[in-house]
Jmol script that loads the backbone (N, CA, C; Angstrom):
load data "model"
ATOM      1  N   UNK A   1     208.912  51.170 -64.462  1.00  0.00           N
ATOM      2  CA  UNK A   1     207.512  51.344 -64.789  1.00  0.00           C
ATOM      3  C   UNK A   1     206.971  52.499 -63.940  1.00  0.00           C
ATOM      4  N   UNK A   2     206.428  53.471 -64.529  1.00  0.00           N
ATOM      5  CA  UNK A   2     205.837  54.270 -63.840  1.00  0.00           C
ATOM      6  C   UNK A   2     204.402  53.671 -62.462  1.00  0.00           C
ATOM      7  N   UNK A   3     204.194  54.972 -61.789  1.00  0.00           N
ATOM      8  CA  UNK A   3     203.103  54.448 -60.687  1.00  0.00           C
ATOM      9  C   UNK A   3     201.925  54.487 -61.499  1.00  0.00           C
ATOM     10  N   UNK A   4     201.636  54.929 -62.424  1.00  0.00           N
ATOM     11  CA  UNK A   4     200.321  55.567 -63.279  1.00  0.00           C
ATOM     12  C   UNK A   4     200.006  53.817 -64.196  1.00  0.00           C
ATOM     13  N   UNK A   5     201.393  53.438 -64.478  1.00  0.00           N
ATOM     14  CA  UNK A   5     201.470  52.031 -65.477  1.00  0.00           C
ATOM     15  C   UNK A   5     201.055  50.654 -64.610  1.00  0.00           C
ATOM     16  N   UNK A   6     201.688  51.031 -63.219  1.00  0.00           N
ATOM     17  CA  UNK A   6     201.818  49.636 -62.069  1.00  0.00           C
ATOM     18  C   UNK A   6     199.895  50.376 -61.479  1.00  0.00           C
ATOM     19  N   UNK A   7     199.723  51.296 -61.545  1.00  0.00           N
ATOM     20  CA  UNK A   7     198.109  51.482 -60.929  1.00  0.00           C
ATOM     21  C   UNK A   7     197.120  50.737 -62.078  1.00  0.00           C
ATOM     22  N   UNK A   8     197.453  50.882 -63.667  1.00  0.00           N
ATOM     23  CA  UNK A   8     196.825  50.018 -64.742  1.00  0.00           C
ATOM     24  C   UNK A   8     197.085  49.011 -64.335  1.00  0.00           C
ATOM     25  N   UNK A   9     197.977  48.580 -64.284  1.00  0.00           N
ATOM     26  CA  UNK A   9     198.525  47.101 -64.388  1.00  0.00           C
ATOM     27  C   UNK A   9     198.010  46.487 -63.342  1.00  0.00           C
ATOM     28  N   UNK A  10     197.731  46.473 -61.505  1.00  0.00           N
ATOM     29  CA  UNK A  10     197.192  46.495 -60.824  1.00  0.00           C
ATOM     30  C   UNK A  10     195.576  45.913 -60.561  1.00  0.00           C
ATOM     31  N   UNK A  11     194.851  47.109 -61.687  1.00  0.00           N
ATOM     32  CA  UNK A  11     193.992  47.485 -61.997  1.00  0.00           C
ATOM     33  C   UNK A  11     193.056  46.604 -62.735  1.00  0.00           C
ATOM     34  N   UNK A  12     193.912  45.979 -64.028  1.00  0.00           N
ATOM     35  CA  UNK A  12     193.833  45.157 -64.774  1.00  0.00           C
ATOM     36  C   UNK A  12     193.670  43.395 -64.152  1.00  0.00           C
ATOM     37  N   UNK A  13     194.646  43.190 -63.437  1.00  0.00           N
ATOM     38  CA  UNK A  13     194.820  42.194 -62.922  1.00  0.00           C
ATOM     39  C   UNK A  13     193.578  41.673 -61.926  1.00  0.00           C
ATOM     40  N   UNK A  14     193.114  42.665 -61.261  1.00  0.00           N
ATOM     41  CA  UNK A  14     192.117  43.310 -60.327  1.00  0.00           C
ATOM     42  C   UNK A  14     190.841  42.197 -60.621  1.00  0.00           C
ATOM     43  N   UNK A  15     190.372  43.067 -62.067  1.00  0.00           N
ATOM     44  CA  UNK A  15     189.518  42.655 -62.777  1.00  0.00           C
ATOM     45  C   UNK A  15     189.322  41.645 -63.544  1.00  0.00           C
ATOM     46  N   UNK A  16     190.691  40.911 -63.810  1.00  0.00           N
ATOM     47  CA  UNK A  16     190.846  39.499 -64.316  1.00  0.00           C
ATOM     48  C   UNK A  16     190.397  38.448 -63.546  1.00  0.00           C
ATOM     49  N   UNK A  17     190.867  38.702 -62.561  1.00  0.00           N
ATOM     50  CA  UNK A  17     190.484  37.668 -61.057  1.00  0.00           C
ATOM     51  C   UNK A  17     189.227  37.877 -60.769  1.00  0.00           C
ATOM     52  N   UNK A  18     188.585  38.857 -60.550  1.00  0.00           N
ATOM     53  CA  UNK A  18     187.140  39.115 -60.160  1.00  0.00           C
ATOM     54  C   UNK A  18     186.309  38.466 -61.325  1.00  0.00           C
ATOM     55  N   UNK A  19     186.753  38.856 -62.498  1.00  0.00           N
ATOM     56  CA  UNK A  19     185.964  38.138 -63.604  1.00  0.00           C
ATOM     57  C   UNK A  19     185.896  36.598 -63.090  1.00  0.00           C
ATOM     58  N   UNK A  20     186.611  36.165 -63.244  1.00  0.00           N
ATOM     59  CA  UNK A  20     187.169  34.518 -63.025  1.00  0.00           C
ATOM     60  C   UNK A  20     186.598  34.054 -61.654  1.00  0.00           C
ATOM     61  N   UNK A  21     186.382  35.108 -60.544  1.00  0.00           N
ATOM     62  CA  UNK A  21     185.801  34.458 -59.471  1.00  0.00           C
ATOM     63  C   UNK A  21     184.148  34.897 -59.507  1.00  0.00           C
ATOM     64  N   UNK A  22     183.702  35.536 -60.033  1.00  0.00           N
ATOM     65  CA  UNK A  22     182.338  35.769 -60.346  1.00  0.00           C
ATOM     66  C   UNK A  22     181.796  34.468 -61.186  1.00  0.00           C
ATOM     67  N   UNK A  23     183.159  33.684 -62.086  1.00  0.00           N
ATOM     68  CA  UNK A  23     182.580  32.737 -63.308  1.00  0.00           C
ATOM     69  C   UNK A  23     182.533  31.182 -62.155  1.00  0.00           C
ATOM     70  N   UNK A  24     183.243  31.126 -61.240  1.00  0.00           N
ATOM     71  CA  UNK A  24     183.584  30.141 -60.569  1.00  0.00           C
ATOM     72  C   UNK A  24     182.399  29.710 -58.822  1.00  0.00           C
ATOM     73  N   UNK A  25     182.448  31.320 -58.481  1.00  0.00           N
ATOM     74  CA  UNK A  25     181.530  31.256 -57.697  1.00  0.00           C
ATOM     75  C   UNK A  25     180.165  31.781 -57.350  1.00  0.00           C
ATOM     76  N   UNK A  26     179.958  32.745 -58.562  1.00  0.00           N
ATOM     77  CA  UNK A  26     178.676  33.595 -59.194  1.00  0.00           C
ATOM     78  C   UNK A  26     178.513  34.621 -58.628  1.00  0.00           C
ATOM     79  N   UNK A  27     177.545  35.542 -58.349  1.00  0.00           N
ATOM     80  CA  UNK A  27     177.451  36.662 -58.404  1.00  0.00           C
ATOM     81  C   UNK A  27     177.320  36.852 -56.773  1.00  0.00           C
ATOM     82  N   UNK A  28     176.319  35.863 -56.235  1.00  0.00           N
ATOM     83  CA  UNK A  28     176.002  36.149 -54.813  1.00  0.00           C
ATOM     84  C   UNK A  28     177.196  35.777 -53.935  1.00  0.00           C
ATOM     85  N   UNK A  29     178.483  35.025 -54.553  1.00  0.00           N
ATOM     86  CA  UNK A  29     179.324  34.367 -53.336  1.00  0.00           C
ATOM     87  C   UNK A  29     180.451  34.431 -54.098  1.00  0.00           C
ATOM     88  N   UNK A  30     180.401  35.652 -54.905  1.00  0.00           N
ATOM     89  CA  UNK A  30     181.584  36.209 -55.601  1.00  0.00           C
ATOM     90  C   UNK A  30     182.630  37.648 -54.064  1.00  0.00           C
ATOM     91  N   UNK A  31     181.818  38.244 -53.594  1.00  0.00           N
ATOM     92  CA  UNK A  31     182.742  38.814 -52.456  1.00  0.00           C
ATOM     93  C   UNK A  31     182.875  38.356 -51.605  1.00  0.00           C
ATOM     94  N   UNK A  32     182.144  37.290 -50.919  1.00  0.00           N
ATOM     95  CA  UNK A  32     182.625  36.876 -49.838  1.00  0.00           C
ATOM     96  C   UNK A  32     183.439  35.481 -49.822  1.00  0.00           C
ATOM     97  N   UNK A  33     183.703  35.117 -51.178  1.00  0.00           N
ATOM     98  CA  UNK A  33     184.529  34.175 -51.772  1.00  0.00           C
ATOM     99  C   UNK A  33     185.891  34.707 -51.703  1.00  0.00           C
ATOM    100  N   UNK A  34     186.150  36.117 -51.782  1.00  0.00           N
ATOM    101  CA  UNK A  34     187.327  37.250 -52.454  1.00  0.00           C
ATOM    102  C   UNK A  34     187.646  36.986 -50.734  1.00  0.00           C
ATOM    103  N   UNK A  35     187.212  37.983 -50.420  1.00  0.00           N
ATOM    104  CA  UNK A  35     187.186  38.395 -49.272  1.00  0.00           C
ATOM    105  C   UNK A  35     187.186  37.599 -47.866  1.00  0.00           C
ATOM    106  N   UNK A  36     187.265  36.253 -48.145  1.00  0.00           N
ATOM    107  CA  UNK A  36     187.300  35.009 -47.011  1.00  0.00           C
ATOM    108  C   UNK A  36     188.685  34.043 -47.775  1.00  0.00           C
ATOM    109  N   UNK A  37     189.108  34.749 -48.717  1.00  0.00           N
ATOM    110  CA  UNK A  37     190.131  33.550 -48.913  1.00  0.00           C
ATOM    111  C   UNK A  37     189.941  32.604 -49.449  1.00  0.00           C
ATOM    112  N   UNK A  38     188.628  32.430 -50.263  1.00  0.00           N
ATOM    113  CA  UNK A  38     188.255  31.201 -50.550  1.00  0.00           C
ATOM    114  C   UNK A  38     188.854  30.945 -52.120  1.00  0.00           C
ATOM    115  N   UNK A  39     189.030  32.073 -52.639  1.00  0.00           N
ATOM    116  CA  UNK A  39     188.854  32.374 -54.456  1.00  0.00           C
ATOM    117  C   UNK A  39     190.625  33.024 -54.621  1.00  0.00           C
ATOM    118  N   UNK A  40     191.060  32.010 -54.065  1.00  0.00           N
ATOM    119  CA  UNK A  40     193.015  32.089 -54.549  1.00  0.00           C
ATOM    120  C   UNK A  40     193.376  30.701 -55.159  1.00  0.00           C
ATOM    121  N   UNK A  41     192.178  30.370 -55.621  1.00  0.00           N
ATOM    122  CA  UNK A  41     192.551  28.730 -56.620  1.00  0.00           C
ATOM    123  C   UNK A  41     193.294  27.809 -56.267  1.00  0.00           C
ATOM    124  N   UNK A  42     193.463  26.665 -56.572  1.00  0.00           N
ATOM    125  CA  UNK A  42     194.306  25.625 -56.565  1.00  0.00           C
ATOM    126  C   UNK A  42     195.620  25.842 -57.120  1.00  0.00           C
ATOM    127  N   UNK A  43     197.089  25.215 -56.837  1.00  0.00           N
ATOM    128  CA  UNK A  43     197.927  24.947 -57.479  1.00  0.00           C
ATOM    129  C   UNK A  43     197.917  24.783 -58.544  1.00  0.00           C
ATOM    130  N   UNK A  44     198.280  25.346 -59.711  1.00  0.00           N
ATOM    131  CA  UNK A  44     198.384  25.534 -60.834  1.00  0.00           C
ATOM    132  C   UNK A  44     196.862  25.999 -61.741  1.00  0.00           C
ATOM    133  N   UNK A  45     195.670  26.345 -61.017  1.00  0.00           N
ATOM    134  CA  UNK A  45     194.574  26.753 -61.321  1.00  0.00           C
ATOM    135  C   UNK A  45     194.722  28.058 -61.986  1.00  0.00           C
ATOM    136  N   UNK A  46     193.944  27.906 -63.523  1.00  0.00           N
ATOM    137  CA  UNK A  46     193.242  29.713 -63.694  1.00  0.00           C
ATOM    138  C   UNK A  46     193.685  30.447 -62.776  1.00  0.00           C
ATOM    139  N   UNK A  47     192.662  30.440 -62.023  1.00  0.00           N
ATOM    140  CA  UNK A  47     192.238  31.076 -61.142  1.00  0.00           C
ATOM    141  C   UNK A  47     193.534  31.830 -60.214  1.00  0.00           C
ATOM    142  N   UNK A  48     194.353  30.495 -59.482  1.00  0.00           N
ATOM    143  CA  UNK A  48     195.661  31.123 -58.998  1.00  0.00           C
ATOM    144  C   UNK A  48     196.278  31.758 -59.536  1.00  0.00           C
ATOM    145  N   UNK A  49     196.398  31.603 -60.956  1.00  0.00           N
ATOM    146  CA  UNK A  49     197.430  32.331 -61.817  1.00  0.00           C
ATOM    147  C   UNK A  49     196.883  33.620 -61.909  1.00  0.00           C
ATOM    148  N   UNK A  50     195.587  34.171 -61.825  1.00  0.00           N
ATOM    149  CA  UNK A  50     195.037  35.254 -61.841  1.00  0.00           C
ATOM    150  C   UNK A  50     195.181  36.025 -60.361  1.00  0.00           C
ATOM    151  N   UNK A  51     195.261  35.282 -59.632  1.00  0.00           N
ATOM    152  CA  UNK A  51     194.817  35.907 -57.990  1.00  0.00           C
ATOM    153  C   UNK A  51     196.942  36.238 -58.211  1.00  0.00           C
ATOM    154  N   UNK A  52     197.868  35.085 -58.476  1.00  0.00           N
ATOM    155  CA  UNK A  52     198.981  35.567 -58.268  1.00  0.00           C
ATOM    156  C   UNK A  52     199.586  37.056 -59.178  1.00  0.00           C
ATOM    157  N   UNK A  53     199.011  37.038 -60.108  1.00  0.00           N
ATOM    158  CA  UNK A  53     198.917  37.854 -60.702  1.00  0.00           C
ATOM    159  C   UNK A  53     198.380  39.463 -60.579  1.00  0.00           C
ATOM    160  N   UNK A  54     197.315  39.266 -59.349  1.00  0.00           N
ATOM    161  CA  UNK A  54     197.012  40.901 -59.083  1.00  0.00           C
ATOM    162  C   UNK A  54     197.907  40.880 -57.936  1.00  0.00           C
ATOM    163  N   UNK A  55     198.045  39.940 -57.121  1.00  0.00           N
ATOM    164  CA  UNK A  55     199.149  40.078 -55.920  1.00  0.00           C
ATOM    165  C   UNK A  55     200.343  40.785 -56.129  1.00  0.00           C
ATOM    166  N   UNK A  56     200.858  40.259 -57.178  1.00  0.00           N
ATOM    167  CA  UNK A  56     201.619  40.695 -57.785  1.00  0.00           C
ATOM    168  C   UNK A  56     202.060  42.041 -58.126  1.00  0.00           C
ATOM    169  N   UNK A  57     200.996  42.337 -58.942  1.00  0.00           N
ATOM    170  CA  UNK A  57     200.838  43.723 -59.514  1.00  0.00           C
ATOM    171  C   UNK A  57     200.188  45.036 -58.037  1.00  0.00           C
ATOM    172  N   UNK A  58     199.653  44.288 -57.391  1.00  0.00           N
ATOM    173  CA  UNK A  58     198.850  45.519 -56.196  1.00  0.00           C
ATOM    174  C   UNK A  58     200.383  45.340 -55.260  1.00  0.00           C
ATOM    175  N   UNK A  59     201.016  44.529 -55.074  1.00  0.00           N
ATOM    176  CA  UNK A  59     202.511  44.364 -54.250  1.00  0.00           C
ATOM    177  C   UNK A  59     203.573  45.371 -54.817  1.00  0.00           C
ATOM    178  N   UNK A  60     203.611  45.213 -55.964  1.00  0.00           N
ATOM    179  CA  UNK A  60     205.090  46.261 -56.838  1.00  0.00           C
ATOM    180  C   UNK A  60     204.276  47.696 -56.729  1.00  0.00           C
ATOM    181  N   UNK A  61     203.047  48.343 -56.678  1.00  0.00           N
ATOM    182  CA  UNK A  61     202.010  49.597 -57.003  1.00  0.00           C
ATOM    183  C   UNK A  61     202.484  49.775 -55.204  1.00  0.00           C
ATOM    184  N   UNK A  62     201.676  49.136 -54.898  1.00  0.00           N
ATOM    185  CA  UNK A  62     201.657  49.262 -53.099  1.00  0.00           C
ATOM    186  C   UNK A  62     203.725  50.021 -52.606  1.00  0.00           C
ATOM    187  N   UNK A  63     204.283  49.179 -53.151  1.00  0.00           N
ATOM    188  CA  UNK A  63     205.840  49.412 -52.697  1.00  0.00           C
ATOM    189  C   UNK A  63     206.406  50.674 -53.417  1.00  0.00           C
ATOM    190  N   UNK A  64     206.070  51.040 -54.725  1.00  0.00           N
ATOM    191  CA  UNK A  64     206.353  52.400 -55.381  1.00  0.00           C
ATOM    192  C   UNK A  64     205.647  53.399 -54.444  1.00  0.00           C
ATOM    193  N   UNK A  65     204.437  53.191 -54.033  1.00  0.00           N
ATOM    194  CA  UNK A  65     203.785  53.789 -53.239  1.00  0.00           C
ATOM    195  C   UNK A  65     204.420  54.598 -51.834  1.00  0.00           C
ATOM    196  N   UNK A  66     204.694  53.025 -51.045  1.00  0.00           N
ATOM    197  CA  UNK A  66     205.727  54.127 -50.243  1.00  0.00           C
ATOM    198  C   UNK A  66     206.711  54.815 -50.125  1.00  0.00           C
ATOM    199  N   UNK A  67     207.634  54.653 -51.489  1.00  0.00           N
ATOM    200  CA  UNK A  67     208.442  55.364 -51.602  1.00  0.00           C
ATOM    201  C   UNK A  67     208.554  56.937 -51.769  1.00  0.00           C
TER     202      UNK A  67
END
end "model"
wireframe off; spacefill off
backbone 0.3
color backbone group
């Protein structure tokens, strides 16, 4: 996969999760939800599957990166 495809892909994922934690914890306690660890969901949650999912994708972007 190119870096241009894993920066979409990344990207995408990004915004899936943010959607999903904006729907879960709203607008005012949507970054500091992100950003404290709070909004990586439960075991088998939406939500996790979304947060594992940009991990994912910003982890494989991040590692092409240093190469």
């Amino acid at each position: 996969m190119s870096k241009f495809a894993l920066f979409q892909a990344a990207s995408a994922a990004d915004k899936a999760w943010m959607i999903e934690i904006v729907r879960i914890f709203g607008d005012r306690e949507a970054g500091i939800a992100r950003f404290h660890g709070r909004a990586t969901g439960e075991p088998g949650s939406h939500l996790r599957h979304l947060y594992q999912g940009y991990v994912g994708t910003r982890d494989a972007y991040n590692a092409v990166m240093r190469h």
